[in-house]
Backbone as CSV, one residue per row, in Angstrom:
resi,resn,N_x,N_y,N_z,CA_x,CA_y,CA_z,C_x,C_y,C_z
1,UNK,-12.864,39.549,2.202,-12.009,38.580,1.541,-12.089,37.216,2.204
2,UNK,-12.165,36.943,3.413,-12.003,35.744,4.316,-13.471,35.207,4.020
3,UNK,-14.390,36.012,3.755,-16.011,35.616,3.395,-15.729,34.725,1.929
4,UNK,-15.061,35.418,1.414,-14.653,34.799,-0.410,-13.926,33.651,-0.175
5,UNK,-13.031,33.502,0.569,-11.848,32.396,0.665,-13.102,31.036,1.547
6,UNK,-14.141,31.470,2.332,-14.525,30.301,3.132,-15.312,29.691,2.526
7,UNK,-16.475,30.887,1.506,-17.454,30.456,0.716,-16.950,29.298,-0.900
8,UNK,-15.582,29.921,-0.976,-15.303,29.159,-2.298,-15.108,28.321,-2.287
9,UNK,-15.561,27.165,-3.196,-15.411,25.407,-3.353,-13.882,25.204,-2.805
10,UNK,-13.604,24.173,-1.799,-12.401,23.503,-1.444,-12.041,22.923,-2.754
11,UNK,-10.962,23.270,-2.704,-9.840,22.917,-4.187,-9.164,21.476,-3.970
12,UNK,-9.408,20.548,-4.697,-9.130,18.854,-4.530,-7.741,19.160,-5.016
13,UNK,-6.999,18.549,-3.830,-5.519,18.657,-4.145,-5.251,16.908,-4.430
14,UNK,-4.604,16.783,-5.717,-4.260,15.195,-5.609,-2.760,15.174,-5.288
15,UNK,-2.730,14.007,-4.666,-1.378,13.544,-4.076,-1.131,12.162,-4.234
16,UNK,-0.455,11.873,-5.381,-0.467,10.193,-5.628,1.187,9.775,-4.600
17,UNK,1.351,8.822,-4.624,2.187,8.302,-4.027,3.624,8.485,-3.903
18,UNK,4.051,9.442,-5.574,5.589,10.585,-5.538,5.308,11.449,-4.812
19,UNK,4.451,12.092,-4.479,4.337,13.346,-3.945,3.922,13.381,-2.617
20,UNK,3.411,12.693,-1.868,3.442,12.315,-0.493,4.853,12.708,0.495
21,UNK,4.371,13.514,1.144,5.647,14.405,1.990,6.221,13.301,2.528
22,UNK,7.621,13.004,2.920,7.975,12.183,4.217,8.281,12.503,5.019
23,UNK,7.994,11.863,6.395,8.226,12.352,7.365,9.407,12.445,7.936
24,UNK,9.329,13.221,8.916,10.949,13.417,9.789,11.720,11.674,9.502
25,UNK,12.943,12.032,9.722,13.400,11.078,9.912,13.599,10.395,11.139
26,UNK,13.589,8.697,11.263,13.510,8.692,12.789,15.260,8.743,13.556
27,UNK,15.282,9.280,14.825,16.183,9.181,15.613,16.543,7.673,16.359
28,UNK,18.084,7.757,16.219,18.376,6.209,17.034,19.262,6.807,18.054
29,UNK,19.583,5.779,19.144,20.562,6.430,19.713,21.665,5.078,19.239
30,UNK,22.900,6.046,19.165,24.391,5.236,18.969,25.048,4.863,19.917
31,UNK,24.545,4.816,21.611,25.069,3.525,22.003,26.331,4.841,22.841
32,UNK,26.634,6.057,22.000,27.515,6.993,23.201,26.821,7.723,24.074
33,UNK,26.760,8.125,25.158,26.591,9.312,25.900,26.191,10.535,25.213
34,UNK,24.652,10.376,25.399,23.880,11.973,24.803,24.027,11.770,23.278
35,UNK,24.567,11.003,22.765,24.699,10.953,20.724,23.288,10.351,20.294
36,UNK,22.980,11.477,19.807,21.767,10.942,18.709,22.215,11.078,17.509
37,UNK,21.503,9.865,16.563,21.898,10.120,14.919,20.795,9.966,14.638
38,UNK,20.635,10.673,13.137,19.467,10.560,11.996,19.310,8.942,11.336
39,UNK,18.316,8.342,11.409,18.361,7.532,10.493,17.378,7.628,9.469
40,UNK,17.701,6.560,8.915,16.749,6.419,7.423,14.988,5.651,8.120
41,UNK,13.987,6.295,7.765,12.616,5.218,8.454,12.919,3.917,7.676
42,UNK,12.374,3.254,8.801,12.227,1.347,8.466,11.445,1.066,7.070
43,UNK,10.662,2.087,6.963,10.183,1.651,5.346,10.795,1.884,4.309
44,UNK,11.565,2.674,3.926,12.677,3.345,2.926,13.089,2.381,2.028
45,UNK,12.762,2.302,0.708,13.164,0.894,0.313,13.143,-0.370,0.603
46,UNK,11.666,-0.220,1.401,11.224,-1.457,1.373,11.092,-2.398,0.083
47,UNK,11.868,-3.563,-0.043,11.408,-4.851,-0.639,10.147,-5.158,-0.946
48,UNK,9.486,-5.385,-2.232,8.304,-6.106,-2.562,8.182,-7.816,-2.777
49,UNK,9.504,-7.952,-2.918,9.695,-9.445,-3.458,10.790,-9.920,-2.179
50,UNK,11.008,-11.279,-2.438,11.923,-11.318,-1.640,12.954,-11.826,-2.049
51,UNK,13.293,-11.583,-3.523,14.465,-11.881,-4.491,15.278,-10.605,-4.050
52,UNK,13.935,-9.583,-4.228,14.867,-8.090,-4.010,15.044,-7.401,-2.512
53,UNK,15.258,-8.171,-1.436,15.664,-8.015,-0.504,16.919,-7.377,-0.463
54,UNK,17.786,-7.927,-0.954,19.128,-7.505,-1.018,19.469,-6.169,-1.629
55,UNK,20.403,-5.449,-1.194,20.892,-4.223,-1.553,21.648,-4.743,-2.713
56,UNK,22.683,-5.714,-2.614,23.845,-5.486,-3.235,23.331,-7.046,-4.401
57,UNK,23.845,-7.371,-4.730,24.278,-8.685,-5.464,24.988,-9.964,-4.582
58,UNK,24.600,-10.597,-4.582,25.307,-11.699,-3.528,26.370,-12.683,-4.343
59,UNK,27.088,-12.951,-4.161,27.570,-14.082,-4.998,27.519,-15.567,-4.324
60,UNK,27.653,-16.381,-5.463,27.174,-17.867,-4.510,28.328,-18.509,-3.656
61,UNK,28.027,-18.940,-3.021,29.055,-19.533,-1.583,28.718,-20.862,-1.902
62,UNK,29.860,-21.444,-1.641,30.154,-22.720,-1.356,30.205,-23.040,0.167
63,UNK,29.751,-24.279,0.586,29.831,-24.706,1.746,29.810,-25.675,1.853
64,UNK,31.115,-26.354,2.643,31.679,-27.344,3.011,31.258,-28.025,3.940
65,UNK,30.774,-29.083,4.382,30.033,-29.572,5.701,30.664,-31.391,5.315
66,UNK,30.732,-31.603,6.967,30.742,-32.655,7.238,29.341,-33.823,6.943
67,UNK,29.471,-34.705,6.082,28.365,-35.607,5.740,28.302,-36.713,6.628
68,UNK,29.063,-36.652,7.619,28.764,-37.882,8.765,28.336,-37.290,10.342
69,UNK,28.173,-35.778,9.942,27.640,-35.365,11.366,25.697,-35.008,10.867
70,UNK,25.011,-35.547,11.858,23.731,-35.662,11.906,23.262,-34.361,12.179
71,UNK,23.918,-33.372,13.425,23.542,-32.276,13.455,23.765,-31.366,12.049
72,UNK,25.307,-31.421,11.279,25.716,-30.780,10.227,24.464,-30.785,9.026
73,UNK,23.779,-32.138,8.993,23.194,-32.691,8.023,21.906,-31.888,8.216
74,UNK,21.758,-31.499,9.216,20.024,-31.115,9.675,20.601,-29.578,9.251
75,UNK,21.219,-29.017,9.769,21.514,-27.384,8.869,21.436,-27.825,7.794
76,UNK,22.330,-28.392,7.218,22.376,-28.419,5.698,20.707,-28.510,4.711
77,UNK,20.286,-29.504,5.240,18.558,-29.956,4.565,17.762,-28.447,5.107
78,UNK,18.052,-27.720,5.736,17.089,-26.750,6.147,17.749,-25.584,4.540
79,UNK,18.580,-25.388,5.389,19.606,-24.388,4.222,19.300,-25.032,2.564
80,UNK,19.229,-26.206,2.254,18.624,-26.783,0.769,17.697,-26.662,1.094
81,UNK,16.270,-26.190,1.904,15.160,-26.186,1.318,14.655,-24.487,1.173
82,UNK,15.882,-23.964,1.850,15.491,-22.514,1.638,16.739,-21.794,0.427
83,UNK,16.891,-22.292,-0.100,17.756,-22.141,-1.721,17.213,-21.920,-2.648
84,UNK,16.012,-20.446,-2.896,15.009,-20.560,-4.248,16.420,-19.761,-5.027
85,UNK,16.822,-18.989,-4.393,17.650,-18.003,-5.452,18.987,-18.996,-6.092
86,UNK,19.334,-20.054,-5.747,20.791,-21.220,-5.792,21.558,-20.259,-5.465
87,UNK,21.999,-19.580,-4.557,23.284,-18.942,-3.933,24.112,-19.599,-3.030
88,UNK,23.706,-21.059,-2.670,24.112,-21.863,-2.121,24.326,-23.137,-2.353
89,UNK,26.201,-23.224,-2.523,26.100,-25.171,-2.960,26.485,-25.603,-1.793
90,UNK,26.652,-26.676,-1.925,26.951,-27.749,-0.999,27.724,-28.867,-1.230
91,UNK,28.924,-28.965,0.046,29.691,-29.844,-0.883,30.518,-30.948,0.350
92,UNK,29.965,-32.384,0.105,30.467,-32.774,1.296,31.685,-33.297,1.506
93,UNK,32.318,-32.802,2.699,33.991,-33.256,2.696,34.276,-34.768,2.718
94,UNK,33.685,-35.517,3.388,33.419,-36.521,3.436,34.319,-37.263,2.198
95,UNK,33.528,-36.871,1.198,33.831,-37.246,0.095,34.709,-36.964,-0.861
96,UNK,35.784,-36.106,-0.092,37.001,-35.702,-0.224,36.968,-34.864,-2.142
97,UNK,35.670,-33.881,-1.936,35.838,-33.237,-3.066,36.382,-31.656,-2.869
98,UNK,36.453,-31.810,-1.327,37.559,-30.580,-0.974,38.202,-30.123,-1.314
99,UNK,39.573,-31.275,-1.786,40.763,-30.786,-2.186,40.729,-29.986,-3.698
100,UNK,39.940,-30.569,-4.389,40.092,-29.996,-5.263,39.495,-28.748,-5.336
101,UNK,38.784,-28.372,-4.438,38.403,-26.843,-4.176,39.371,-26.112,-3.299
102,UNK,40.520,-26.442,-3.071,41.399,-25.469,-2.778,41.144,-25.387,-0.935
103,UNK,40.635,-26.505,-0.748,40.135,-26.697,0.793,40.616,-28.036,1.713
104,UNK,41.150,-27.334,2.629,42.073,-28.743,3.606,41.050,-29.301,4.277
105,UNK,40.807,-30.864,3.923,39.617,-31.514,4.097,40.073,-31.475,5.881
106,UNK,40.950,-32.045,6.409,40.972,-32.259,8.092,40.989,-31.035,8.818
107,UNK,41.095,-30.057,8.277,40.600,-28.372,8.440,39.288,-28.280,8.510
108,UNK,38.474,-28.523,7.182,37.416,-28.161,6.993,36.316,-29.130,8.415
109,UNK,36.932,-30.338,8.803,36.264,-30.988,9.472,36.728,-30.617,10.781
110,UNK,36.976,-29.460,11.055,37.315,-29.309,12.570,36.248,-27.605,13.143
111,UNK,36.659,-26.965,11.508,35.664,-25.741,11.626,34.515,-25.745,10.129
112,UNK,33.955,-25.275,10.123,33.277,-25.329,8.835,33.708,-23.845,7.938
113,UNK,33.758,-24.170,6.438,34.852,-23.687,5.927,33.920,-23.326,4.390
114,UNK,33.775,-22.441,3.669,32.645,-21.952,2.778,33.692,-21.233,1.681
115,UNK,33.640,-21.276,0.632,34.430,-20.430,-0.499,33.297,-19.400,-1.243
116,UNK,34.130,-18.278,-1.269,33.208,-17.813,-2.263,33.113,-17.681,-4.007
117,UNK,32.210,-17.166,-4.508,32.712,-17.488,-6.087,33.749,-16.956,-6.592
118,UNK,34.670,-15.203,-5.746,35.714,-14.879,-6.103,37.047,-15.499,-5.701
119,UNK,36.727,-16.660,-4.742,38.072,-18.029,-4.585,38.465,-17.792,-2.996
120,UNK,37.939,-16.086,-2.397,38.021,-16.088,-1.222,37.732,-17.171,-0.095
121,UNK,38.266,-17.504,0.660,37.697,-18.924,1.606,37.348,-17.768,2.801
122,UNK,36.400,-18.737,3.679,36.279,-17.627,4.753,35.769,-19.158,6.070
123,UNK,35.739,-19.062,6.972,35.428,-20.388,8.284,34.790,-19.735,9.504
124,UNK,34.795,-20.839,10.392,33.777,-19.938,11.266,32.462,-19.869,11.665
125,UNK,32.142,-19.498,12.189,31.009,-18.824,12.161,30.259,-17.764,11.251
126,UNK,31.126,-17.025,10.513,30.793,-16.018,9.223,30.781,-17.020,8.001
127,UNK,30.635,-18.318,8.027,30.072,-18.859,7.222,28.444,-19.125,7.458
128,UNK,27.801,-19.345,8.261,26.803,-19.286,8.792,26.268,-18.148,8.241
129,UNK,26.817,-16.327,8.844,26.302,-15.286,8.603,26.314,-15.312,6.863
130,UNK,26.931,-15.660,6.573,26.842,-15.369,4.937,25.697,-16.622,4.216
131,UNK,25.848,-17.880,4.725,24.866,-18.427,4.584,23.276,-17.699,4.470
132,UNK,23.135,-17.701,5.496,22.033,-16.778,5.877,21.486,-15.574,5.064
133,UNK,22.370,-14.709,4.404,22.024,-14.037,3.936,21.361,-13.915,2.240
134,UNK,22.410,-15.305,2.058,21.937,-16.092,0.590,20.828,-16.448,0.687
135,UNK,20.058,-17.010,1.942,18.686,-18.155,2.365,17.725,-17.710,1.948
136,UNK,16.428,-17.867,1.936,15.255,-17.410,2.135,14.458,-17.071,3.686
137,UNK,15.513,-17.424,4.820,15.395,-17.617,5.943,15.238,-16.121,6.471
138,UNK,14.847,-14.974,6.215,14.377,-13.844,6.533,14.718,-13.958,8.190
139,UNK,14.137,-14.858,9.230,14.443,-14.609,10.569,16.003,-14.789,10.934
140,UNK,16.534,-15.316,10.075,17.614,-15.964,10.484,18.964,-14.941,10.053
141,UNK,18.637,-14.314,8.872,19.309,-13.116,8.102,19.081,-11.906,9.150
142,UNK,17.993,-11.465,9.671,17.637,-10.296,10.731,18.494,-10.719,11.905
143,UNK,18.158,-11.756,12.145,19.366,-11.971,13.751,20.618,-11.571,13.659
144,UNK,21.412,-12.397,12.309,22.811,-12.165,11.726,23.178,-10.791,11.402
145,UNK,22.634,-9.937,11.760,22.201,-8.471,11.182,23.291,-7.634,12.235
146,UNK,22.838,-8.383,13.573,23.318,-7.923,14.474,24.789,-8.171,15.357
147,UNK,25.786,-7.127,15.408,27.052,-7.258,16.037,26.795,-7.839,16.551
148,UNK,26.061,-7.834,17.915,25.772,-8.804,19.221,25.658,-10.115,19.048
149,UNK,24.835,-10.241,18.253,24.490,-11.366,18.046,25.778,-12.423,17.432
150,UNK,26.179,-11.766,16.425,27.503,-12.445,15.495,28.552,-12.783,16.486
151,UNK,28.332,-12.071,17.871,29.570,-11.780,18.458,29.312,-13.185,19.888
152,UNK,27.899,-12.952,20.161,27.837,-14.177,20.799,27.495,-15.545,19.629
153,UNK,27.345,-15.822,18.863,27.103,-17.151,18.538,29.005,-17.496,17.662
154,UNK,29.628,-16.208,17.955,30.821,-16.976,17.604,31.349,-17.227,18.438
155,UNK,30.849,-17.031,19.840,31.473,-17.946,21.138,30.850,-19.066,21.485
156,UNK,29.481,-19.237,20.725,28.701,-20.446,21.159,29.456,-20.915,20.325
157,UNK,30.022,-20.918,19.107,30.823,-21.428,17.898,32.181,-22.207,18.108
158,UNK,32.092,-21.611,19.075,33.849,-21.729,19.643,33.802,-23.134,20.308
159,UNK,32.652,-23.064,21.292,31.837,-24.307,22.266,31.756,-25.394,21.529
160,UNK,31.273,-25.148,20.778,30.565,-26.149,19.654,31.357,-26.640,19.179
161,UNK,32.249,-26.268,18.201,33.357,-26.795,17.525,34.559,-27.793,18.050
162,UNK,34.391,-27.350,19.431,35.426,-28.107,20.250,34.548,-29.494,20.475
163,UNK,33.358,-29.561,20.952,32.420,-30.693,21.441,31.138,-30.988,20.565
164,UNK,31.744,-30.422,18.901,30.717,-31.007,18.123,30.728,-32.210,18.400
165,UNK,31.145,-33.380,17.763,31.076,-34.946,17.706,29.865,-35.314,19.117
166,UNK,30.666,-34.946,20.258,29.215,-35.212,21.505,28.495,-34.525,21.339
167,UNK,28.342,-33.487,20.724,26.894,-32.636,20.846,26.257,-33.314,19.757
168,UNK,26.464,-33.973,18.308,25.889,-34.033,17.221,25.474,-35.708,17.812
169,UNK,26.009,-36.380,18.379,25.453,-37.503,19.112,24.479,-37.588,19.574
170,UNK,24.564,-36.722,20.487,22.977,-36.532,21.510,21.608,-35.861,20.903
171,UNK,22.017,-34.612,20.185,20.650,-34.190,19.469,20.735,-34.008,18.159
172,UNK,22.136,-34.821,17.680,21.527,-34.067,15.710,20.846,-35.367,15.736
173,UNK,20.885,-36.916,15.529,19.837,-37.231,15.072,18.075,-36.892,15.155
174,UNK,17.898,-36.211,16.048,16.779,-36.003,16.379,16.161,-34.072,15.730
175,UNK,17.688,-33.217,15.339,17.320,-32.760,14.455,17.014,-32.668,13.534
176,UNK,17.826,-34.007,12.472,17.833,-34.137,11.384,16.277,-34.888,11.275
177,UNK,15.847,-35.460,12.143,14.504,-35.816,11.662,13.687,-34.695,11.593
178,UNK,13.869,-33.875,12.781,13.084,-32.815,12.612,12.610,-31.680,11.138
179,UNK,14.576,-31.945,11.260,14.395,-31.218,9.324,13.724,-31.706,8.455
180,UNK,13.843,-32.815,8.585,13.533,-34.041,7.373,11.826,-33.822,7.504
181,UNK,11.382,-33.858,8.455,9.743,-34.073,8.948,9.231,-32.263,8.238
182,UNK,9.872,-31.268,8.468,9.496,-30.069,8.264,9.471,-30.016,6.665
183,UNK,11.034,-29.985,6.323,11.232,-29.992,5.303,11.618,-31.306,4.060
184,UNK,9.969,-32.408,3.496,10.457,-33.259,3.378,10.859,-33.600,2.262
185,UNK,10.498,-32.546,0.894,11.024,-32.407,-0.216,12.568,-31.684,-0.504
186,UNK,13.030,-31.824,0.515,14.618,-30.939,0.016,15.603,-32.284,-0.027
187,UNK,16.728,-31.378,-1.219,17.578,-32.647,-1.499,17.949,-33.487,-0.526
């Protein structure tokens, strides 16, 4: 019999791309003592596009920024040139079109302050993270990804906010060129 089974033509098994086994799943560790969890592999619904990045539906955010800070201005022109999906407006306080968005302009100019399309307001630094996630900015969305991360740049946030005006003195003009030079077609 084993003479019959070795001699007989190998049988072409096709396997198109549904039928491809997957593999184990990979292990992470959670950060407790001896806890391992299952996760999902990094390819699992991978994205082909990068419209369809997103799991969920995003809704568009509003964001409030100061139009007389040079540093503010250089986020902003980066953030308008990475806006293919429009999930992001822009709206400068400056110009006192705040109020009528339900937003305390001498507020908004002390922290930065973002609405969303369901009327929720949110400030902070989690305006940033939500920014980001609207963007096309892929590196910038992966960082924001992370507790750690959210958790230190809302203390650099904290820094900042207190000593924007001197900080946007010394290097936003020289960001905003930078933006401007990178990105020189954005609004």
């Amino acid at each position: 019999e084993r003479e019959r089974e070795r001699d007989a033509p190998a049988r072409e098994v096709r396997r198109g791309p549904q039928s491809r086994p997957h593999p184990r799943p990979a292990t992470t560790w959670s950060g407790r003592a001896g806890a391992v969890t299952e996760a999902t592999p990094h390819y699992a619904g991978r994205a082909t596009t990068r419209e369809s990045m997103t799991d969920i539906a995003l809704e568009q955010l509003s964001i409030f920024y100061d139009g007389n800070c040079p540093l503010c201005l250089a986020e902003i022109h980066v953030l308008q040139n990475n806006n293919r999906r429009q999930l992001l407006k822009f709206i400068n306080v400056q110009e006192d079109v705040g109020v009528e968005e339900g937003i305390n302009c001498d507020l908004a100019l002390k922290v930065i302050h973002a609405k969303l399309a369901t009327g929720q307001i949110i400030k902070g630094p989690v305006v940033f993270a939500e920014a980001y996630k609207r963007s096309d900015l892929t590196a910038m969305k992966w960082l924001f990804s992370f507790t750690l991360f959210q958790q230190l740049y809302a203390l650099f946030y904290r820094f900042f906010a207190k000593f924007r005006h001197q900080i946007s003195k010394t290097i936003g003009p020289t960001m905003l060129k930078l933006a401007k030079f990178k990105y020189p077609n954005a609004e």
